[in-house]
Structures are given as C-alpha cells and as structure tokens.
N, C-alpha and C positions, 0 to 999 in steps of 0.2 A: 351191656355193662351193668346195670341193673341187676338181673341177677346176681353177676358176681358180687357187687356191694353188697346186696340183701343177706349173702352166706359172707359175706365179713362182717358185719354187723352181728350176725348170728354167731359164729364162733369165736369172736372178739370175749365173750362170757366162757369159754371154755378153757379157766389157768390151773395150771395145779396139780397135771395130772399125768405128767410126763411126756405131754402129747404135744404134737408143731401141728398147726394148719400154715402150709404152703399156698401161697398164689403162684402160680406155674404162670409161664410164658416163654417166647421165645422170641432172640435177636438173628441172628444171619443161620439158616440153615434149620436142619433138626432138630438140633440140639435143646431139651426143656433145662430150665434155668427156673429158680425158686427164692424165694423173700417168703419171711414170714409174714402173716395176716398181722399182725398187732403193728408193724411199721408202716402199714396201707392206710393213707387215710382215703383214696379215690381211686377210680381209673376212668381216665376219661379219652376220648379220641382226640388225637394230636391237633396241637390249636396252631395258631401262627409262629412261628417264633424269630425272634429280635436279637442280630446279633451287634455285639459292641466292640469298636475297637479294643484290640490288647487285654479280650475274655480268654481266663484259661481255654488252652485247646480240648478240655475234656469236656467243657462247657456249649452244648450245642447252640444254646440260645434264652434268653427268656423271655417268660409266655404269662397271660392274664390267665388266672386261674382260679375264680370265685371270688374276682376281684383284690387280689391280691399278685404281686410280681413273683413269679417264681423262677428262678435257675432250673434250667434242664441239662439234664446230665448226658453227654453221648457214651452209654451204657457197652456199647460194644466196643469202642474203642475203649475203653479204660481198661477192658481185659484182654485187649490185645488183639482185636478182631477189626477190618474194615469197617468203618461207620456204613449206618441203614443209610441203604439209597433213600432220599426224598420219598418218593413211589411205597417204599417197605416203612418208613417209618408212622404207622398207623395210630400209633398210641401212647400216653404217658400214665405212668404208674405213680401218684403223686404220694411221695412218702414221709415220714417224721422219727425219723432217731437222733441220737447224740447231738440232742437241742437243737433242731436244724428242718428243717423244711427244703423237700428240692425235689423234681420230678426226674423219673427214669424214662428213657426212650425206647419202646419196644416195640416189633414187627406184629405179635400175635400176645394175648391172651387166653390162655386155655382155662384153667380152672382149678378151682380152691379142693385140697387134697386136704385129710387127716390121719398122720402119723404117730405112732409114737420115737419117741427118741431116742428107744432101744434098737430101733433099725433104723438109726441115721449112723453115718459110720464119718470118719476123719478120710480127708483126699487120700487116696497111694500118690503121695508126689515127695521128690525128691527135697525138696525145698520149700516149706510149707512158709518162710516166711515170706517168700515172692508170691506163692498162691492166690487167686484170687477166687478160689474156691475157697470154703471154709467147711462144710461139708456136705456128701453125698446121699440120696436115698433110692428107691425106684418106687417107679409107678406101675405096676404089671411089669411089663420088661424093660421098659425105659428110663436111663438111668434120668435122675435128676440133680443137678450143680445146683447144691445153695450158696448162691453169692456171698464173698465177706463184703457185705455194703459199707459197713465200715471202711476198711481198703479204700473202696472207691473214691467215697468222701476225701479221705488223707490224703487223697492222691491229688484233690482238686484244693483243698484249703489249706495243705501244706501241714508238716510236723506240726505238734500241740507243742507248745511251748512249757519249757518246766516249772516247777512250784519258785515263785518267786523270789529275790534272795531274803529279803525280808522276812516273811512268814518262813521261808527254809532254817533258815537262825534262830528265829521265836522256836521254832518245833525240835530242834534239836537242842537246845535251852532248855527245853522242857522236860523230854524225853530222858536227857544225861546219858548218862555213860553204857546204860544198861543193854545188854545186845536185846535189841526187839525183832522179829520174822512174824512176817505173813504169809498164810498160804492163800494164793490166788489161782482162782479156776476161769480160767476165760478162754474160749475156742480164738476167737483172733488175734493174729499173730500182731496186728498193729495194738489191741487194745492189749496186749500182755509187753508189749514195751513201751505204753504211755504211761501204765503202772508201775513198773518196774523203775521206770527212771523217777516217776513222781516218790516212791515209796525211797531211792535211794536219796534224792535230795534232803530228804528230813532222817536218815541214818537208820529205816528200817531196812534189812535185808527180806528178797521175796523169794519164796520156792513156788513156781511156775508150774501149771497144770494145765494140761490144754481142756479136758468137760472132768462134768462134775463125778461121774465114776473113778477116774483118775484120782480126784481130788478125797474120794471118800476111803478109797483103797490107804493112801498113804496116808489120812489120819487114824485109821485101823490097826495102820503095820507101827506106829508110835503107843498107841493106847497099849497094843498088844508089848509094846518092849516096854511097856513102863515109864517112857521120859517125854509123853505128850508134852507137860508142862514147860519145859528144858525145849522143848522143840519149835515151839508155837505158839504165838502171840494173839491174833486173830485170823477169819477167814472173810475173803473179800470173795466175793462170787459172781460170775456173770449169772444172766437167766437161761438164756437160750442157749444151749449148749446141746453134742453131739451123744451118745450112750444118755446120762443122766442132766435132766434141767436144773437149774437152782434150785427150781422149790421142790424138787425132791433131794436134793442135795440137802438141803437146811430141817427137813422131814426127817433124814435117815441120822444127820447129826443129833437131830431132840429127841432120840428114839431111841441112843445108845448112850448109857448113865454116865460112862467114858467121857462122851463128847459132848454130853448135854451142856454142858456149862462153857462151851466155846461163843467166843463172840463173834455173829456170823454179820457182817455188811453186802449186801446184793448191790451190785456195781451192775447198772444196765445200760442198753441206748435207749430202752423203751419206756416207756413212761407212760402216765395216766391213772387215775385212782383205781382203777381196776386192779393195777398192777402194786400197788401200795394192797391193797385188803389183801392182794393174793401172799404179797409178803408177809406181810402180818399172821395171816393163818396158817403160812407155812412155818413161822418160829422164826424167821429174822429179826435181827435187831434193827434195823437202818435199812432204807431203799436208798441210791444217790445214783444219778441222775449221769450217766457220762457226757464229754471229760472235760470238768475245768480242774486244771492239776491243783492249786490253790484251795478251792473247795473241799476238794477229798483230801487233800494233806490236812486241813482244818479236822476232820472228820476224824478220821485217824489219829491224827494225834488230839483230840479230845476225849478219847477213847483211851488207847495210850497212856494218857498221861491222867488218865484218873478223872475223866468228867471236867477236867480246867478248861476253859474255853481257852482259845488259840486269839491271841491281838497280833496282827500287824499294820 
C-alpha cells in the first residue's frame, strides 16, 4: 500500500491539465472500477468493523481509522452487486468528497493510472440517471467503470435537502422579476439535480450539461448567434468531468473575448488548496465546495444580484 500512497501523494500536484489519475481496483469479479486520486486520502487493509443496530444497509460497519470513527461503505452492494464475502473483503479505500469522510470496501487494489480526459467517454446506458457509472475509460484493453461516488453517498445519507424557505425568499427578493439561467456542467446525474432544484428554489432557470465540452460547444453556438447575453447569466462547473475538466473549461472560456467576461463558479466534491490555486490560475471566479444547497444559493445570488450579500 505504500506504494500506491507514495504515487497519490505524487500526482495529487498534477491539476490543470485535463488529465484524471485513477486509483483502479476491484469488487466481485474482473471487473476494474476507478476513483479519482484527489478523493483518496489512504488505502489501508481492512480493519475490524462494528456494526449498529438500524445502520443503513449500504453501511457495512464502522472502523477505527487513524483514530478516528469511520463509516464503511458496502461498495458492491450500492451498485448492485452481492456484498464481498468476509474472506474477499481485503481493503478499505478511505476517501473525502462532498464534505464527508467514509471508507469504501474493496476485494483488490491494483494501481494508480494517468489519463487524460479526452479519452474518458459518458456510460452507453440507457438511463444514465439510475447509472452508477459516471464514466468510462481503458487501461490497454480493459475497460475501466469510474464510479459516480457521489451516487453512492446519496444513496446512504438520503436526498439534500433544498435551499431553505427563508433564504429562498430573501434570494428571490433580491433577484426580482428578471429571468436569470445558468449554465451548469456537471457529469453526475445526482449532482445535476441538487443543482437544479437548489437553483430553482431561488427562480434561476438551469440548462444542464453533462462535461465540460458540452458545456463549451453550447456557449460557442450562443456567442456565435449573437444573444450570449439574453441567454446566460453564469457558469457553475463541476471539475472532474468526462471529454473536458473544469479547468480546461474556464481556460477555453478566458481564451475566447466572447466569453471572457462570463462569470465562471467551480461547484466541486473535492476540495483542498490545491484545488483553490488550481482554480485560480485557471480563471474561475469562486471554488464552492459541494452541497449545502443554502450556501451555494447564498453564492449565486450574491453574484446575481450584484455583490449584495444574502441575510437569512
């Protein structure tokens, strides 16, 4: 295990550049399964774990982990697969997005890949918001399932709750009558409806992107007809995304004199100053932090509404 920290540690410095580092592993079977390196904080061999009455069933147990109580996730069961026999469950992947701390349970550890995100592709699935893929790549020949871990998460701490009524009234108070849109680029299908509803409770309309080439195409095809302005308010952006990342996303906006002047917000689960410098020097405005719906309707509509700070 060692190793593989040493080379997360190492490529934890490499943002910016359109590129994923994958931690590969796998649960029941062949199959390699993928996390990005920036949500790893460990991988350590599976410790004891403690289960409590009337724990979510996706909750395998939790475990003492550098002195600290952690929640372990039964990783294969969330997507639909028989939980690791005792015997196979060898490992936990201890990770940190969308403000949260919790280990994943996995059979095997293979090893830390470097991609770019021109050859990550969107699932072929019929139904991408049931998906619990989010997207695809290979390794030589073998495909590799990058988890929506998000999913996961939602599927253990339950829907986010929406922007408050309180602040929903202050911010649409604020805002008035005027039609406002955001274009939002986000690969997961959970984090493009905790958006959507947060952004409707305060009376912005969103137009949904699943990565950020998507997202760059349709501000192109506005610039190019003339009514960018008329069309679009701001841009909220995930980072890790499939074709194009965020911070090439907010690179290609500050690049084109069209779009330069767009207000870009990076809406991530990952977090860390790393991840603030990277934003920065790619031309965002704002890094926030996913999701407290409150927070980001604060953000938005202080934005929005011209720099006024948001009371509720």
């Amino acid at each position: 295990m060692a190793q593989v920290l040493e080379s997360v540690d190492r490529l934890t410095r490499l943002v910016g550049q359109n590129r994923l580092e994958l931690l590969m592993f796998r649960l029941n079977g062949d199959q390699l399964y993928g996390i990005n390196v920036f949500k790893v904080r460990e991988v350590v061999d599976a410790p004891p774990l403690r289960r409590f009455p009337h724990a979510h069933t996706l909750v395998a147990g939790m475990a003492r982990i550098r002195g600290a109580t952690v929640p372990v996730l039964d990783l294969a069961r969330s997507i639909g697969q028989p939980s690791l026999a005792p015997e196979a469950a060898r490992y936990v992947v201890l990770t940190e997005f969308s403000r949260s701390v919790q280990g994943l349970l996995v059979s095997g550890i293979e090893r830390i890949i470097n991609a770019g995100w021109d050859s990550v592709r969107p699932p072929p699935v019929d139904d991408p918001e049931r998906c619990h893929v989010t997207a695809i790549t290979y390794y030589g020949d073998e495909l590799v399932q990058i988890l929506d871990v998000e999913r996961v998460l939602d599927l253990v701490v339950g829907p986010t709750a929406g922007v408050s009524a309180a602040l929903a009234a202050d911010s649409r108070a604020r805002l008035g009558s005027k039609p406002r849109c955001a274009l939002v680029a986000d690969d997961s299908a959970v984090a493009r409806g905790q958006i959507r509803r947060a952004l409707a409770d305060i009376g912005v309309e969103a137009i949904l992107c699943n990565d950020g080439r998507q997202a760059l195409e349709r501000l192109q095809l506005w610039a190019d007809a003339g009514n960018l302005d008329e069309r679009i308010s701001m841009v909220i952006s995930d980072i890790e995304m499939p074709q194009m990342d965020g911070y090439t996303l907010v690179r290609e906006i500050r690049k084109d004199r069209r779009l330069a002047q767009l207000h870009v917000m990076m809406h991530s689960s990952l977090s860390g100053r790393f991840n603030s410098r990277a934003c920065e020097e790619a031309g965002a405005d704002r890094l926030l932090a996913k999701f407290d719906p409150d927070e980001f309707a604060q953000a938005v509509t202080e934005y929005l509404a011209g720099g006024v700070p948001v009371h509720h």
